[in-house]
N, C-alpha and C positions, 0 to 999 in steps of 0.2 A: 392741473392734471385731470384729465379726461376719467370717465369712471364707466364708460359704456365701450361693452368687449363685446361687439361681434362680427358679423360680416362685412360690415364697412370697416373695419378695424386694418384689417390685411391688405400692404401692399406690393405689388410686384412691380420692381424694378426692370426695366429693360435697356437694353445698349449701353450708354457708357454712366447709365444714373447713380449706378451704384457706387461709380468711383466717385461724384463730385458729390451725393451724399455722406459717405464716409471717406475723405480725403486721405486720412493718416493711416488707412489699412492699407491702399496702395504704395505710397511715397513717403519722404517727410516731407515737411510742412516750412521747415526752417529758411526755406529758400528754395529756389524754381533748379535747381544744379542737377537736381536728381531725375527730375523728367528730361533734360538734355541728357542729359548720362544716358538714358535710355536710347535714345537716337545713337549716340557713340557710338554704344554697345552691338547696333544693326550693324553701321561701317565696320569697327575692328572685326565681327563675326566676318564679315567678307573678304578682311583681309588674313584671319588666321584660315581661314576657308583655301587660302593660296589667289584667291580672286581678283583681289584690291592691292595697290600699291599706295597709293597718299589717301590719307585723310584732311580734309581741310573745314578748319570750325570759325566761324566769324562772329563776334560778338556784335551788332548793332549797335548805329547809335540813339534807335527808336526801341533799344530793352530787347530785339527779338533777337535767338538766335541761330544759326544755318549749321547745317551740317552736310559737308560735299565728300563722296568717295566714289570713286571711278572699278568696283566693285561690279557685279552683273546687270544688277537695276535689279528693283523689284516686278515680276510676273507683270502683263499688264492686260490679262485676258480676264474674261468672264469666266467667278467663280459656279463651277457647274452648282451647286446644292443656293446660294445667295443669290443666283444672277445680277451679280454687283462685279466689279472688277475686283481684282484680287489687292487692288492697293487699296479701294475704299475698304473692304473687307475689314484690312489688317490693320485700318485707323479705326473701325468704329466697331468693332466686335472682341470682346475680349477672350481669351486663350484660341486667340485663331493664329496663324502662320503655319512658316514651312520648316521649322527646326524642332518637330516634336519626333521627326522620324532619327534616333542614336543609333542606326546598326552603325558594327564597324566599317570603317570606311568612307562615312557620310561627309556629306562636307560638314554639316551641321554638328557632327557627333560632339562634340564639348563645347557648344556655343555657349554665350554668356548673358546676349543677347536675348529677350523673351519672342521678340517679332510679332506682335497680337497684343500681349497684355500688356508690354511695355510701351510701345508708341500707343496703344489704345490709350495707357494712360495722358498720355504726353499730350494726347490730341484732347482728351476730355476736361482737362485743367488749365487749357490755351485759349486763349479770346479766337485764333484764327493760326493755322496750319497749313502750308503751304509742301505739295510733293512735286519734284519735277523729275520724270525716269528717262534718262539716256537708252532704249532696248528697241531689239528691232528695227534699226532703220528708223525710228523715230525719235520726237522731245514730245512727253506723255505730261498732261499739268492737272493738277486737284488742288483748289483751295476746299478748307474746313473752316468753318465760324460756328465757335460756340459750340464746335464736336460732330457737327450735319456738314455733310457735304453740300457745295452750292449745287454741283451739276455733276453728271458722272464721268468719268477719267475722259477727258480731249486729248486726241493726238495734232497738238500746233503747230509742229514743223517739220520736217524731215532731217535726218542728220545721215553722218557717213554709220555704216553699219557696223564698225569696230570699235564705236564708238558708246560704251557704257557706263551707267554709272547714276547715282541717285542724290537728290537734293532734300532737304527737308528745312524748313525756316519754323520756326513755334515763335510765338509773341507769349509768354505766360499769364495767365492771368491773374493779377496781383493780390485777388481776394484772396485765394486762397493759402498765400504765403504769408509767412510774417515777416520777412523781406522781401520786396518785392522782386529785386532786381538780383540776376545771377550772378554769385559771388565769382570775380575775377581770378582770385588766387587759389581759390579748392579748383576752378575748372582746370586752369594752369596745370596743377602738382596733375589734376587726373587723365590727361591728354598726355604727361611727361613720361605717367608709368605706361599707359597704352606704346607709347614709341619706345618703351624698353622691354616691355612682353614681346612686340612683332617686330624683330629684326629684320630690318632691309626695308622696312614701311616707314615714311616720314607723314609724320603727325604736323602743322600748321596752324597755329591759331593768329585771326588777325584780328586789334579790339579797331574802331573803325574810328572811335573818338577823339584819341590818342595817335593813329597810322600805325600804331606798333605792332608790329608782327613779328614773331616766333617759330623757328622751327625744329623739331626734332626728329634726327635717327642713331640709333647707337648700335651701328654693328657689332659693336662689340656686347651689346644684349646687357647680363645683368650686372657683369663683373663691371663693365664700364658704369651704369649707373652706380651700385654701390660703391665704385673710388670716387664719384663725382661727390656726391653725397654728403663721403667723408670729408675731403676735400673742402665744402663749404661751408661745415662750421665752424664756428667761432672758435668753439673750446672742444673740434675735436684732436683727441687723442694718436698718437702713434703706431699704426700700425704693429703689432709684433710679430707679425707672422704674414707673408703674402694669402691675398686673398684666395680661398678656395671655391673652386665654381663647378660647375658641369651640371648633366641632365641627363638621366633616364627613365626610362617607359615601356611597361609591359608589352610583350612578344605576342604573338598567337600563340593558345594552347595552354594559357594559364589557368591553372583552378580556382583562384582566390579572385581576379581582380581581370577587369574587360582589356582588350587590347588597346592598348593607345595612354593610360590611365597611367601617372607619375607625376615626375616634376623636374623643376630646373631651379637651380639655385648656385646664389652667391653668397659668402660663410666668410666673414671677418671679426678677431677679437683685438681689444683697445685696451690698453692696460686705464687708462683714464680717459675725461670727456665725454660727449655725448654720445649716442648708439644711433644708429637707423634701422630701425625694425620694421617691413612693409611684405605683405603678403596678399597674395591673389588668387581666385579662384578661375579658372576659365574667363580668363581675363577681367574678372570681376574683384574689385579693391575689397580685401575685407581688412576693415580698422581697427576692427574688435578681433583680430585673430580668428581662432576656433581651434577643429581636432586637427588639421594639417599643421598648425603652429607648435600644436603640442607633440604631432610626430616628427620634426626638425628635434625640437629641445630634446627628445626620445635619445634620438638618431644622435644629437652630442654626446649627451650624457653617457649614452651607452661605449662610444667609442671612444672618447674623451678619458674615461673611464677605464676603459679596459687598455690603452697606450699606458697611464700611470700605472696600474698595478704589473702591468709585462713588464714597465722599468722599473720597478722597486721604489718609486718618486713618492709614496703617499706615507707621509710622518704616524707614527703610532698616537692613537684615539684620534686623528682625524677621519670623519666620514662625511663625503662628498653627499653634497643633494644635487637633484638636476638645477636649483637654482642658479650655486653655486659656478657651473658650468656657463647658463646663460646669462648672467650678469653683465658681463663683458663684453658678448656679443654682439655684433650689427651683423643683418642680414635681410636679403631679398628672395624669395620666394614665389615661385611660381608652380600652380598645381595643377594638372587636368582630373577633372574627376568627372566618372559618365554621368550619375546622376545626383546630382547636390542636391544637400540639405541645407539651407539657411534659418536661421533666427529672425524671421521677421520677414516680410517684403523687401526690406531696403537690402537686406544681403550684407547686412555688415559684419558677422559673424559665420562661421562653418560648423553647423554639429553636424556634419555625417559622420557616424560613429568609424566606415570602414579606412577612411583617410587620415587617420593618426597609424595605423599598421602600415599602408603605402608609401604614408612619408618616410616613416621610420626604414623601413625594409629600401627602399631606393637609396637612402643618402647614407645610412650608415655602415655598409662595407664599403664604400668609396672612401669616406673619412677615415677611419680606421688605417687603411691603406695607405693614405696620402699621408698620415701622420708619422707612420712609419718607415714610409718612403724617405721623410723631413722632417728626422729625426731632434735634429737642433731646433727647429721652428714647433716641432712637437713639445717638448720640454720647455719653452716658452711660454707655450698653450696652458700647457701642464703646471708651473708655477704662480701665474695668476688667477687659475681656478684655485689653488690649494689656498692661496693667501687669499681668495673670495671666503671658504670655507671656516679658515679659522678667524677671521675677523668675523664672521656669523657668530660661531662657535662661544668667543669672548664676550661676546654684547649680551648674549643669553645668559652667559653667567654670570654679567652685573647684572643683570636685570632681577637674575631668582635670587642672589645675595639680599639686592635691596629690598625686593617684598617680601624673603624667607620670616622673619621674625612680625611681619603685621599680620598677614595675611589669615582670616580665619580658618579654621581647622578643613576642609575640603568634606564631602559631604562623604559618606562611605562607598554608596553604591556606585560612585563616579570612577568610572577607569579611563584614567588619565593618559595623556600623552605621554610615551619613553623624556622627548626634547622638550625641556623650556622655550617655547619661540612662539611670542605673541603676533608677531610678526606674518608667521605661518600657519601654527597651530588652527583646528576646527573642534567645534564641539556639535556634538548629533544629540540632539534631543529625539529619543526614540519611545514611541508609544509599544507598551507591555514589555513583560521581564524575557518572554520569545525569542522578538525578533531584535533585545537587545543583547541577551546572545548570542547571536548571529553577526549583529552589528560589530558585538567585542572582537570574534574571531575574524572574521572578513576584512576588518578595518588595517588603515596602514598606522602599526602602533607607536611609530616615530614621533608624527605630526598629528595623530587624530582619536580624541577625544569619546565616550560614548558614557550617557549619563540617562537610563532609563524611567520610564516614568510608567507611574500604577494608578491605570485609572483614568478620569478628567480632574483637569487639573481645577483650581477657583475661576469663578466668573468675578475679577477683582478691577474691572471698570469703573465702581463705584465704593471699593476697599479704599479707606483709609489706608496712607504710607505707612502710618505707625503701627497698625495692625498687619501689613503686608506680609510680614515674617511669623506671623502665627500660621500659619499653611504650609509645612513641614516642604512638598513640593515647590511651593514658590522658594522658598526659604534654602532650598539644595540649589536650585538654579541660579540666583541670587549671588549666591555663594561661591558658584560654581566660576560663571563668569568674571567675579572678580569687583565688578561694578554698583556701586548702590542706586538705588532708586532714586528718580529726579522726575521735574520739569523739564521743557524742552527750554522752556527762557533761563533755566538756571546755568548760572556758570561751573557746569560738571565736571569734574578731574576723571579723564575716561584712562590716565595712565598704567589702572590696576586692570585693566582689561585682559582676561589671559588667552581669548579666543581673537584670532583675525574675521573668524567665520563662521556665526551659530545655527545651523540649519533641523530645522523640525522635521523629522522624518515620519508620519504618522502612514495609515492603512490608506489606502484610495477606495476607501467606502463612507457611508453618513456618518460613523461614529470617529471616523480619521479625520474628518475634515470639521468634525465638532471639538476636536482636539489643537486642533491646527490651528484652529478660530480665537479658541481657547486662550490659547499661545502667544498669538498676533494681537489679541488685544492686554494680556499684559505687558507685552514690548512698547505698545504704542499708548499706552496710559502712564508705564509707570519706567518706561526705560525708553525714552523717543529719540534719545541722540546715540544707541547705537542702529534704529530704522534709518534715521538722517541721513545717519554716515554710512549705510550700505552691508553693515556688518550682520544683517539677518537675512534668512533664506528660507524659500521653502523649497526639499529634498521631491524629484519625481521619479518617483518609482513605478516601472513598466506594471500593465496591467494584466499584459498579455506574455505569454511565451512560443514562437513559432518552432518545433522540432520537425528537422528536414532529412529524411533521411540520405542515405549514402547516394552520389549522383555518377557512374563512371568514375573520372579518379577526384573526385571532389570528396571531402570524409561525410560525414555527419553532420550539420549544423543547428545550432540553437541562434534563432532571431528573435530581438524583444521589442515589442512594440508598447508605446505609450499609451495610445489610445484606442480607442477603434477606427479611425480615418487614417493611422499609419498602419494598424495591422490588413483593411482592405489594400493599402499600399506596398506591402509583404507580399498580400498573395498575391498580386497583381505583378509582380517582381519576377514571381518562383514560377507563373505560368509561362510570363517572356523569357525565362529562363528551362523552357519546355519540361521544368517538372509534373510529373502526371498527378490529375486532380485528384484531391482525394489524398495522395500521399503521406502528404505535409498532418503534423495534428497541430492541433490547439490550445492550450493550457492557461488557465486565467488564475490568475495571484488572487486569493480571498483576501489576504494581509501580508505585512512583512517576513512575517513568521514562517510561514510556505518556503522562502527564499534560503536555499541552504548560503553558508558564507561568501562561494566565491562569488555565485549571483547578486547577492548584494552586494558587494566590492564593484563589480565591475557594470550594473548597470546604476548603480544609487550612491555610491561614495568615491570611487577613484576620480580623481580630480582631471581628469584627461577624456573619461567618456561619457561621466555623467552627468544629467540634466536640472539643473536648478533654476529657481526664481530668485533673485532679488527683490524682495520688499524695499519698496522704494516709499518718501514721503513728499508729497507733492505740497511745497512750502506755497505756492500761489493759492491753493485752494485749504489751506488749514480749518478753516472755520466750519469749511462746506465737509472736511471729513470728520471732525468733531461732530458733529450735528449728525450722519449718517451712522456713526459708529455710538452714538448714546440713544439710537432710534434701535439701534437693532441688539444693542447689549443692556442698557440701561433697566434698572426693575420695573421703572415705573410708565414703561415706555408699549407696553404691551397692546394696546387697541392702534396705537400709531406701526407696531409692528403688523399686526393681522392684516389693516389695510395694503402696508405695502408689499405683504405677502398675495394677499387676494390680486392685485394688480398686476404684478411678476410671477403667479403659479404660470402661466401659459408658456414661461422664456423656459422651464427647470423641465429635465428629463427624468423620469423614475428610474433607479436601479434597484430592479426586485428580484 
C-alpha cells in the first residue's frame, strides 16, 4: 500500500475507462447477458416507439452475439459538438443518445433502453463491436476493438431507401465475466418476455451451433403469455377463476402522474402448485420486483378485500393481510413510468416511490368491478384467500403455544408486535427514547416491533459470550430477538427467532452511524447466522424534506429525498415541472426525532416505500472481513487504525 498522497495521486478517467475499471458498477459480472440485453433494449425501444416490427438475435458460434431490428437505424451524421458520427458517439461516450428528451409524445418517452451508457457499456466490455445502419439510402459500417473505433462510420453500399434498420454483433470479452459465454436460457426467457410486452412484434432468436431457431409473437400480449406459463408447469395448479387482464394509462391533464404513465396486466389465482410472478418496467425485466409490485398486491388486497366484506364472506376473528391475498396469485405486469428509479445499474428492482400509488389506482377499480361483475368466480377468489389467512393464522398459534412457557421474560421497554408471526413480524432498533416514540405511533402495530435504545450501546467485538449479557442493552436485544449468541461454525437452533426482520434505525449523523456500527458489529461477532441468513438491515431515513407549494390544481406536496444527489434530483424535477424558483423550501432532518409519526411510517418503516440495506456476509471473503473488522473495532488495534484513517481521510466528507 502506497503512503505517498499528492498530485500524482489523482486520476482522470476518460471515454469508456471508467467502465472496464469498475466493471460491476455498470453490469453484472456473472455472465456477458446483461450487456447483450443492453443492445435488445435499443431494438425493442424502436419497436415500442411504433418503428420496428421484428427483432432478430443470433447466438454465434464464435461466443459473439448480433442483434438485427428493421427499426429507423441509428442517425448517421456528424455529431455537431464531437465531430464524430453520432453512432461512434453512442458507442464510446457515455450518457450520450437520443432518448434523454420524455416530453409527452416522444417516441422515446418511456424507453428502457439507455442508448449511450448501455451500448457504451456493451462496446467497452467487448474485444470487438461491430455496427451496420440500414438509413438513407445507404449500409453505414463501424467496427470497435477493444472500445476505439478502427475508422470513422463508411458508407459501403447503397441500399433501396425504405429500407431501415440496425445491426450490432459484440464478441464479450471473457475477462471480465466469470462465465464467459452468454447464458442460452436467461437470453431465451428475456427475448420471450420482450415479444409479450410488444404485441404484433415477433422476437427471433437463432443459436447457429445447434440451427435452432425460435420464434415469438403473442397477440394476444400478457393474458396469452400468463396461460402459456401456467400451462407449462409441472405442478401447476387449476385455474379457479378465468384470467383477469387489461391496461390503462393516464389521459392529459392529470395532477398526480405524466400522461402516457400506467400499466397492463394479467391477474390469475391457483388454488395449488406453482405461481408465475414477472414484472417489467418499460420494457425492462425487474426480478427483484419493487414499488410497482407492491402497488398490484395494493390494488388486490384492497379490492379482494373490499368484494369479501360487501358479501359478508369474512368469518369472525379472521383478519386478512395483503399476503394472504397474494399467496395464490400468478401474475404479469407491465408498467410505464416516465422517470424510473432503479436499485442499482442492473435495474433489477423498482424504488420509485410514486409507482406503487399508480399501480394501485389503475388496476384496482377495474378488479373490484370485474369481481363483482363475476360474482361466482369472485367467491372463489374470496375463499382461498380466507383459507390462506386462517392457515397463517393456526401456525402462529402453534408456534406462540410452543415457546409461551420457555421463552424469557421480554424486556419492558419493547413494544411488541399485536400478531405472533415470525414469519413476518420486524423489529426496529431505534436510537433515543424520541424518535422511538415516534417509531411506537407511526408503526404498523400488527406485524412491527419497536424496542428503543439509550445511548451507545457496548463495543463487544472483544466481549466474552459469558459476559455478553452483563450490558443490560445487549441483554434486552438478546432477548428480544429470541436468539442466543453463537459462532457462525456452530450448529445454531435459529427456531426461537421472533423477528423475520431486524433493522437499526439510528440518526444520519456521526453519532447514528457510530450507533449503527455499534450494532453491525455485535450482530457479526456474536450473532453471524442471522447477517448470513439476511435477516438484518440497515433502516434509510430521508435527510432532506422538499415542501412544494400549491401548483394550479396540483395540492401542496412534501418530497423526501435521501441524499443530496436525489434532492439536486428534486429540484431539477420541480423546475421541468415549471415551478417557480425559489418557491419550493427545504428542510433537513437533524435526527429521527424531527419526524412526526406519519413521516416515519411512510418514508422509514412501511414496507412498500421504504428504503433499506441488507447486511449481507460475503462467505468467500471471511477472513478478509475478520481481519478489517478487528483493525477498526479491536482495543488493541489503534496505530493500525490511525494509519488507515490517515490514508482514507481524503475519500470521507465533513458534515458540519
Amino acid at each position: 500500500m502506497s503512503v505517498n498522497y499528492d498530485e500524482s495521486s489523482f486520476k482522470v478517467l476518460r471515454g469508456l475507462d471508467p467502465v472496464r475499471q469498475r466493471p460491476g458498477m455498470y453490469t453484472t459480472l456473472d455472465n456477458p447477458n446483461h450487456i447483450i440485453a443492453e443492445v435488445v433494449d435499443n431494438a425493442c425501444d424502436e419497436a415500442l416507439a411504433g418503428y420496428a416490427k421484428n427483432i432478430f438475435v443470433t447466438a454465434h458460434i464464435d461466443g459473439s452475439v448480433s442483434v438485427q431490428d428493421d427499426g429507423r437505424g441509428i442517425p448517421v451524421g456528424i455529431h455537431p459538438e464531437e465531430q464524430k458520427s453520432v453512432v461512434e458517439v453512442a458507442y464510446t461516450v457515455l450518457h450520450s443518445g437520443g432518448k434523454f428528451d420524455k416530453e409527452a409524445g416522444g417516441a422515446y418517452q418511456f424507453s428502457g433502453g439507455l442508448h449511450g451508457v448501455g451500448v457504451a457499456v456493451t462496446n467497452a466490455l467487448s474485444t470487438a463491436l461491430e455496427v451496420t445502419v440500414f438509413r438513407d439510402g445507404g449500409e453505414h459500417f463501424l467496427r470497435f476493438e477493444h472500445g476505439a473505433a478502427r475508422q470513422p462510420l463508411q458508407r459501403i453500399a447503397e441500399c433501396p431507401k425504405r429500407k431501415t434498420g440496425t445491426t450490432v454483433r459484440a464478441w464479450p470479452d471473457t475477462k471480465y465475466f466469470d462465465a464467459p459465454n452468454v447464458n442460452l436460457v436467461q437470453l431465451e426467457r428475456a427475448l420471450r418476455s420482450k415479444a409479450v410486452l410488444l404485441p404484433g412484434v415477433t422476437v427471433t432468436l437463432l443459436i447457429e451451433k445447434t440451427g435452432e431457431r425460435k420464434e415469438w409473437n403473442y397477440p394476444d400480449g400478457l393474458r396469452g403469455y400468463l396461460t402459456q406459463a401456467l400451462d407449462a408447469q409441472e405442478d401447476g395448479g387449476t385455474l379457479i377463476a378465468p384470467i383477469f387482464s387489461g391496461e390503462r394509462y393516464v389521459g392529459k391533464h392529470d395532477d398526480n402522474y405524466a400522461e402516457g404513465e400506467g400499466a397492463a396486466w394479467a391477474l390469475a389465482w391457483t388454488e395449488e402448485g406453482a405461481i408465475t410472478r414477472e414484472s417489467y418496467v418499460n420494457l425492462i425485466p425487474t426480478w427483484n420486483g419493487g414499488t410497482h409490485d407492491s402497488g398490484l398486491r395494493d390494488a388486490m388486497f384492497n379490492a379482494v378485500k373490499g368484494f369479501i366484506e360487501l358479501h359478508g364472506m369474512l368469518p369472525k376473528g379472521v383478519k386478512l393481510t395483503s399476503d394472504d391475498v397474494a399467496n395464490r396469485a400468478s401474475f404479469v405486469l407491465s408498467t410505464k413510468v416516465l422517470d424510473p428509479s432503479f436499485q442499482g445499474q442492473t435495474k433489477d428492482r423498482l424504488v420509485s416511490r410514486t409507482a406503487l400509488k399508480l399501480v394501485s389506482s389503475m388496476i384496482n377499480d377495474p378488479l373490484l368491478l370485474w369481481l363483482n361483475e363475476h360474482v361466482d368466480y369472485g367467491k372463489r377468489i374470496a375463499e382461498v384467500v380466507i383459507k390462506q389467512a386462517q392457515s397463517r393464522m393456526k401456525s402462529a398459534q402453534k408456534v406462540e403455544k410452543k415457546k409461551g412457557s420457555s421463552v424469557a421474560v421480554l424486556p419492558g421497554k419493547l413494544t411488541d408486535a399485536a400478531d405472533f408471526n415470525p414469519e413476518r413480524n420486524e423489529l426496529f432498533l431505534v436510537e433515543g427514547d424520541s424518535a422511538g416514540g415516534s417509531a411506537k405511533q407511526g408503526r404498523s402495530k400488527e406485524f412491527q416491533a419497536i424496542l428503543p435504545l439509550r445511548g451507545k450501546v457496548l463495543n463487544t467485538f472483544e466481549v466474552d459470550r459469558n459476559r455478553l449479557f452483563a450490558n443490560a442493552e445487549v441483554h434486552d436485544i438478546a432477548v428480544a430477538i429470541g436468539v442466543d449468541p453463537h459462532d457462525l461454525t456452530d450448529n445454531v437452533d435459529l427456531s426461537g427467532l421472533r423477528y423475520k426482520g431486524i433493522y437499526i434505525m439510528a440518526d444520519a449523523d456521526v453519532d447514528g452511524s457510530h450507533i449503527a456500527t455499534l450494532l453491525l458489529t455485535l450482530f457479526f461477532r456474536h450473532f453471524p447466522r442471522l447477517v448470513a441468513d439476511g435477516h438484518i438491515f440497515l433502516a434509510q431515513p430521508p435527510l432532506f424534506r422538499v415542501d412544494v407549494p400549491a401548483q394550479g390544481k396540483k395540492p401542496m406536496r412534501k418530497i423526501y429525498a435521501l441524499n443530496e444527489d436525489e434532492l439536486t434530483s428534486i429540484e431539477d424535477r420541480l423546475r421541468k415541472d415549471k415551478v417557480r424558483e425559489g418557491a419550493w423550501s427545504i428542510s433537513r432532518f437533524k435526527g429521527l426525532g424531527e419526524m412526526n409519526p406519519e413521516q416515519l411510517w411512510d418514508t422509514t418503516m412501511n414496507p412498500d416505500t421504504r428504503r433499506a440495506l441488507c447486511v449481507a456476509l460475503d462467505a468467500s471473503s471471511k477472513d478478509d472481513t475478520h481481519r478489517v473488522m478487528n483493525m477498526l473495532m479491536g482495543k488493541q488495534e489503534s496505530g493500525a487504525r490511525r494509519a488507515w484513517l490517515e490514508y482514507h481521510g481524503n475519500e470521507v466528507t465533513g458534515d458540519v
